[in-house]
N, C-alpha and C positions, 0 to 999 in steps of 0.2 A: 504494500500500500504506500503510496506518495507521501508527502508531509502536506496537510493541509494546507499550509501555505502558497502550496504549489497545484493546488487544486484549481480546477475552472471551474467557473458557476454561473453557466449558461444551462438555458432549458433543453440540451441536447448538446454531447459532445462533438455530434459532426455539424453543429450550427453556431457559426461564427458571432459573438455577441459584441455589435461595434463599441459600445459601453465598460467592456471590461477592461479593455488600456487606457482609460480616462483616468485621469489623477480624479483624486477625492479632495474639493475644495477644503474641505473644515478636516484640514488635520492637525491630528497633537502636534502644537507648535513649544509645550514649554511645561517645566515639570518644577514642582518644589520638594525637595528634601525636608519635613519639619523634624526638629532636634530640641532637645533638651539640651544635651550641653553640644554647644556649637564646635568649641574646638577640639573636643574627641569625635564627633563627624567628620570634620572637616579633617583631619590626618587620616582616620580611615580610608575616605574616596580617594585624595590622594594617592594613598600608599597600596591602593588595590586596584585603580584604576588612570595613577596620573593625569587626575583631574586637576583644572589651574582653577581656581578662586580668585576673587577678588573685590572688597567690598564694594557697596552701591547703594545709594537710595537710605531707607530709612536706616538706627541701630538695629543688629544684629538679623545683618541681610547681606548675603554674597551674592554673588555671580559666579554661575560653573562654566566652564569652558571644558567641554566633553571631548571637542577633537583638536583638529590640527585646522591651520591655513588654507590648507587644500581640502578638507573634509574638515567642515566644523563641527559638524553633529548637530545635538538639539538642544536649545537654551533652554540652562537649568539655574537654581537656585537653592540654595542653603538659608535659613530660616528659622529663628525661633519656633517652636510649637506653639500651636494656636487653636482655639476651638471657635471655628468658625459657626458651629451649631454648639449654643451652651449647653457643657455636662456632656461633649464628647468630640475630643481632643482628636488633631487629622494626626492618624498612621497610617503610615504607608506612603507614597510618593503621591505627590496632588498632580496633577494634570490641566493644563488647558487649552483649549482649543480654539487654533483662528478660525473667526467667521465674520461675513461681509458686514452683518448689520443685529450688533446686539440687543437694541432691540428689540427685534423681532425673534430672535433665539429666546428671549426673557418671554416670549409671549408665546412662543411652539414652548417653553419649557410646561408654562402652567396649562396649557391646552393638552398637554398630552401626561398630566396627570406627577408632575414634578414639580419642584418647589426651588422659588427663587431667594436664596440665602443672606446673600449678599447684593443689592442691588445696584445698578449703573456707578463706577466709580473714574472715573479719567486720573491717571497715571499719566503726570503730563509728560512728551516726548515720546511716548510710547502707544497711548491708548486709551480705552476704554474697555471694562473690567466689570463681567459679573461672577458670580458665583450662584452654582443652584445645587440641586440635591435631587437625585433620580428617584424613580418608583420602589429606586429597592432598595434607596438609604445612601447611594454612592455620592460623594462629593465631587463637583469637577468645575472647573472653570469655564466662562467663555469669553476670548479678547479680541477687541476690534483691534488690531494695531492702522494706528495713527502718528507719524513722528511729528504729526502738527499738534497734537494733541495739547490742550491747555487749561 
C-alpha cells in the first residue's frame, strides 16, 4: 500500500482531476511553540533541530527560523504559554493559517458550528489576527497578512 500522502483523490483512478495540482490557498503559514520556561525551549529546538531564534514584538516572544536562505521553511515562534480559552492552557504547537479575508473566515467559522476566540486583532506590519476554536475543541488561528497593516 502507498503512503497516503501519495494517494490521488479523484472519483476514478483513470480520470484525471484538473483540481488536484492546485495549491490550496489557506495554508499553515505559521506555528507557535507555547513554553513555560522559554529558555529551556528554546536550547532544546536548537540543539535538536538548529533552529535560529530571535526576539521580536512583545516580552517573551521569538522568532524561529526553521530553515536556510534557500529553503526557509515555515515561520514559527517561541512564546510564553497562554490560555487563550480560560482554564485551559495551549499545548501542543498552535497553528495559523493564511486567508484572503478574515473576516469572512470569522463568519464560515461560526456558520459552521465553531467558535471565535479571539476576535479581529491587527499586528501592525504584519496583519490581521483571529483566533477560533473548532467543533471539536481545536484551537487555531487565522491571518490576513498585511505588511501595510496599522
Amino acid at each position: 500500500m502507498r503512503p497516503i500522502a501519495t494517494m490521488r483523490c479523484s472519483s476514478s483512478p483513470a480520470t484525471p482531476n484538473p483540481k488536484e495540482d492546485q495549491k490550496v490557498a489557506n495554508d499553515i503559514r505559521h506555528f507557535a511553540i507555547n513554553a513555560d520556561d522559554l529558555a529551556r525551549a528554546r536550547r532544546f529546538y536548537e540543539g535538536v533541530f538548529g533552529w535560529k531564534f530571535e526576539s521580536w514584538g512583545p516580552p517573551n516572544f521569538f522568532l524561529i527560523k526553521t530553515g536556510t536562505e534557500k529553503e526557509p521553511g515555515i515561520q514559527g515562534a517561541l512564546q510564553g504559554r497562554r490560555e487563550l480559552i480560560p482554564g485551559k492552557p495551549m499545548i501542543g504547537y498552535e497553528c495559523s493559517i493564511a486567508v484572503d479575508d478574515v473576516d469572512q473566515v470569522a463568519a464560515a467559522v461560526r456558520a459552521n458550528g465553531g467558535r471565535v476566540i479571539m476576535e479581529r486583532t491587527t499586528i501592525v506590519t504584519v496583519g490581521h489576527l483571529i483566533f477560533f476554536e473548532d467543533t471539536e475543541g481545536n484551537v487555531a488561528g487565522a491571518m490576513q497578512y498585511d505588511p501595510k497593516a496599522e
